[in-house]
C-alpha positions in Angstrom: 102.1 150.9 200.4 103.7 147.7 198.5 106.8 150.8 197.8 108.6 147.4 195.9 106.3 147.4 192.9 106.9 151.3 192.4 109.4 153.1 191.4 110.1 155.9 193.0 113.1 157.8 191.0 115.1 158.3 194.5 118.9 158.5 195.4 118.6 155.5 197.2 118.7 153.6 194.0 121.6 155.8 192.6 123.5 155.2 196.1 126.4 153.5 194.5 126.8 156.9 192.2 130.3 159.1 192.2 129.3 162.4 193.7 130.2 165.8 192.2 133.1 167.0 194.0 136.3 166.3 195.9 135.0 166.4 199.3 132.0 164.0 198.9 134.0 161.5 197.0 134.4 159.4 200.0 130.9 158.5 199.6 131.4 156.2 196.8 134.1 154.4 198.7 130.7 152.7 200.8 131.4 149.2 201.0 127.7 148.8 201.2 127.6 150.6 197.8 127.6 148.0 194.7 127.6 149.3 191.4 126.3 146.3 190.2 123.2 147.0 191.8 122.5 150.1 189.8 119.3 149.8 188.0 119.8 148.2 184.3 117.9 151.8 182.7 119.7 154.2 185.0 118.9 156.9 182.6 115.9 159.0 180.1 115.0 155.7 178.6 115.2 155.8 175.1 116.6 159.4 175.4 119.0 160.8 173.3 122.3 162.9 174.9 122.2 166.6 174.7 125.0 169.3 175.4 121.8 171.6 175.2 119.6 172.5 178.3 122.4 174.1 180.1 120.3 175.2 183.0 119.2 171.3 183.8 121.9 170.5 186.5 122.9 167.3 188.4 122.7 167.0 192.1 125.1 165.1 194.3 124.2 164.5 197.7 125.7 162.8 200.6 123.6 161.7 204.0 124.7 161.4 207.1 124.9 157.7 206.8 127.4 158.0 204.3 125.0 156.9 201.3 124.8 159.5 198.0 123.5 159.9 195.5 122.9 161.5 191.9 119.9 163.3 191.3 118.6 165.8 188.5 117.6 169.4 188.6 116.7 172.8 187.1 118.4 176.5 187.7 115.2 178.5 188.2 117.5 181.4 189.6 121.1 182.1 189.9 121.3 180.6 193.3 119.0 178.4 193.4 117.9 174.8 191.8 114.8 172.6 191.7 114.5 169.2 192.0 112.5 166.9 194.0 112.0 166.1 197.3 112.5 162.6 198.1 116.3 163.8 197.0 116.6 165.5 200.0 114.7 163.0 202.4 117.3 160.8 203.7 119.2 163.3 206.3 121.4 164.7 203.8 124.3 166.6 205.4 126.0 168.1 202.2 124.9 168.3 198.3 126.7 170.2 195.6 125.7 171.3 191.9 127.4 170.1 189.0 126.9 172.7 185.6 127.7 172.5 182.1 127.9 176.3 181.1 129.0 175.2 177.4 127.8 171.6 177.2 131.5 170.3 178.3 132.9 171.4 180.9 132.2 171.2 184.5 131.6 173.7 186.8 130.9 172.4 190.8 129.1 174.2 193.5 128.9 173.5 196.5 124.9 173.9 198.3 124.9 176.4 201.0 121.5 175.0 202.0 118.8 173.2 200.9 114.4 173.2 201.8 111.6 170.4 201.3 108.2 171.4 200.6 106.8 171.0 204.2 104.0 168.7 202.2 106.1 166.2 201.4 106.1 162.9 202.6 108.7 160.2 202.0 106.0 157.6 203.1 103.4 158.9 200.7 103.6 158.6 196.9 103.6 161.6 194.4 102.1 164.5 196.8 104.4 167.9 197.0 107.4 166.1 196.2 109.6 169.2 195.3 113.0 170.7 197.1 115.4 173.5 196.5 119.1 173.6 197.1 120.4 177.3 197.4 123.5 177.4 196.0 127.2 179.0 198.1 127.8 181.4 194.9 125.3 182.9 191.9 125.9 181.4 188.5 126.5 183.9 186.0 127.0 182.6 182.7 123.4 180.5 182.6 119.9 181.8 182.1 117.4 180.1 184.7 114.7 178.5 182.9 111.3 179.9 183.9 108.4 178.4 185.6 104.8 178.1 184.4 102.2 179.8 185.8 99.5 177.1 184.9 99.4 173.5 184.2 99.5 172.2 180.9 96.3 170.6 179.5 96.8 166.7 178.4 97.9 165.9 175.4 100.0 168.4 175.6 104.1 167.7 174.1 106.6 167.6 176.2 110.6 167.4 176.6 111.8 165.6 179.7 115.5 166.1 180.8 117.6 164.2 183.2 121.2 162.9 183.9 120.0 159.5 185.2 123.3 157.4 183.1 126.6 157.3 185.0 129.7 158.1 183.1 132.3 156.2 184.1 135.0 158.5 183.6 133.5 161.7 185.6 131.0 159.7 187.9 128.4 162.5 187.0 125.4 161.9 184.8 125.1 161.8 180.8 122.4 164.5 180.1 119.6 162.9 178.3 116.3 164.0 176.6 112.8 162.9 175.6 109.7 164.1 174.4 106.4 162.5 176.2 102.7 163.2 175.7 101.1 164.2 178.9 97.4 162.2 180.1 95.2 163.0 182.7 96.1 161.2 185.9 94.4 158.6 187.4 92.2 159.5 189.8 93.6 156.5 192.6 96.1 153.4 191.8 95.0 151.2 194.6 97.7 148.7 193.6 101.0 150.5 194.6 99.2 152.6 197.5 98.1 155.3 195.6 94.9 156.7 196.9 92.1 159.0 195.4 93.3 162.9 194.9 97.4 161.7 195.2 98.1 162.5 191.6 95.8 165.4 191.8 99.1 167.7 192.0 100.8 165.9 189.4 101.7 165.9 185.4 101.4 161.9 184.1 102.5 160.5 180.9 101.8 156.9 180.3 105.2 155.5 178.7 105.3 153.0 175.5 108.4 150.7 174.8 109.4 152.5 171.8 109.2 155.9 173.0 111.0 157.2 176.0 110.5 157.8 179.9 112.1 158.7 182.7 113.9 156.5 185.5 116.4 156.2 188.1 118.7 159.7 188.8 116.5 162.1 186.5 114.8 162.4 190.0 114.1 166.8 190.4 114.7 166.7 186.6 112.3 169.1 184.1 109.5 168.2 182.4 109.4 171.5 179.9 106.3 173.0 178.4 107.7 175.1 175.3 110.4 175.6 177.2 109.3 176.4 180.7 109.1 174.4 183.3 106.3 172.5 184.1 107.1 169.5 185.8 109.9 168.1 188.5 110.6 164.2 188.2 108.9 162.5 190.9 108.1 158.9 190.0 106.4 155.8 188.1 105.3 152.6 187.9 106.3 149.9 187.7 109.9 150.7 186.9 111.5 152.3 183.5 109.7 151.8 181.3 106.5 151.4 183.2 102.7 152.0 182.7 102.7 155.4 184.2 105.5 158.0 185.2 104.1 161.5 186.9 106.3 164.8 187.7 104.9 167.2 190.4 103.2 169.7 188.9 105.1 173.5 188.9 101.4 175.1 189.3 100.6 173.3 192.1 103.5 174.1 194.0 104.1 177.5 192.6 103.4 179.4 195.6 105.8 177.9 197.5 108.4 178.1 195.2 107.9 181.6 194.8 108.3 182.3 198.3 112.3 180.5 198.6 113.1 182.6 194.9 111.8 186.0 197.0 113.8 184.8 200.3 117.1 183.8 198.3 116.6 187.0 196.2 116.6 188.7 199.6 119.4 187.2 201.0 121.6 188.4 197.7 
């Protein structure tokens, strides 16, 4: 797959990102990290900041190579968080939570462990690409936001939500949101190496100038459905805005996902 011409909305383009707490800070002291680098729409493009949403979270990881990086994701229970799973691809060795209860402050947990859907492949676009961290303590003072149970049709409105903009004070992610229209997938994009059936577990929205998209660090972010979630922030193409942008579809992965909420429910 020519991987260049696609963009995937992975950590490894968020590598020079400040991660959430104290004791993965020495992460962004990587030589090999240039900010500069940083992708020029590092954020919802053409999103507007939001202190609302307070269950959307960002993700900090570090890998054992000493790269991190910033992802997005959802509180679907009070120990545990969705996002995506080429977040969680690159040998990660610890990842924490960052949470805005009231839209300001910060609140920082650390991940007590974390599990990629076992369909996931890093080498293969758009299929399965979903994760969970399980968090070291519940959070109390935020509802999860709930999953759907089916797949919205296209043409169907919906609010994407990510925390893909570094602010420079913090090093954590400016909350952002859009509204997108979904369309049915394509069935195969030869060009970037996606084959028949790849998108046939995904939610696609084809991005216009004017309007708004997701890119680089809303990774694991919500696409929301009336205000369930639908959708976890996978990918597009070519970059931000591009042509097409697809989330892994909640429905398609539901089972799984239901079976981590009844094992961390378990181990309460």
């Amino acid at each position: 797959m020519p991987a260049a011409r696609v963009r995937p909305l992975s950590i490894a383009a968020c590598a020079a990102v400040a991660l959430l707490v104290a004791r993965l800070a020495a992460a962004d002291a990587d030589p090999a990290a240039d900010p500069a680098a940083d992708p020029p729409s590092g954020r919802i493009y053409n999103g507007i900041e939001t202190s609302a949403f307070p269950a959307v979270v960002a993700v900090g990881v570090e890998n054992r190579d000493g790269s991190g990086g910033l992802c997005s994701g959802t509180l679907i229970a009070p120990t545990v968080v969705l996002t995506a799973g080429h977040c969680l691809s690159l040998d990660p060795i610890a990842a924490a939570v960052a949470i805005f209860p009231d839209g300001g402050d910060e609140v920082d947990i650390d991940a007590a462990s974390w599990e990629v859907n076992p369909g996931f492949d890093i080498d293969r676009v758009a299929v399965a690409d979903v994760a969970v961290v399980v968090l070291a303590r519940p959070v109390t003072d935020v509802v999860p936001l709930p999953l759907v149970s089916s797949a919205p049709r296209p043409r169907s409105r919906a609010d994407i939500v990510g925390f893909g903009d570094k602010n420079a004070m913090s090093g954590v992610g400016i909350k952002r949101v859009g509204r997108v229209r979904l369309t049915r997938c394509p069935h195969a994009v030869r060009a970037v190496g996606i084959q028949p059936g790849q998108l046939d577990g995904s939610l696609c929205w084809r991005p216009r100038r004017r309007g708004t998209d997701t890119c680089h660090g809303d990774s694991g972010g919500p696409l929301l459905v009336n205000g369930a979630v639908a959708g976890v922030t996978s990918g597009g193409f070519p970059d931000c805005p591009g042509r097409l942008s697809w989330d892994t579809s909640v429905a398609a992965v539901r089972d799984w996902i239901d079976g981590v909420l009844a094992n961390a429910a378990a181990n309460q």
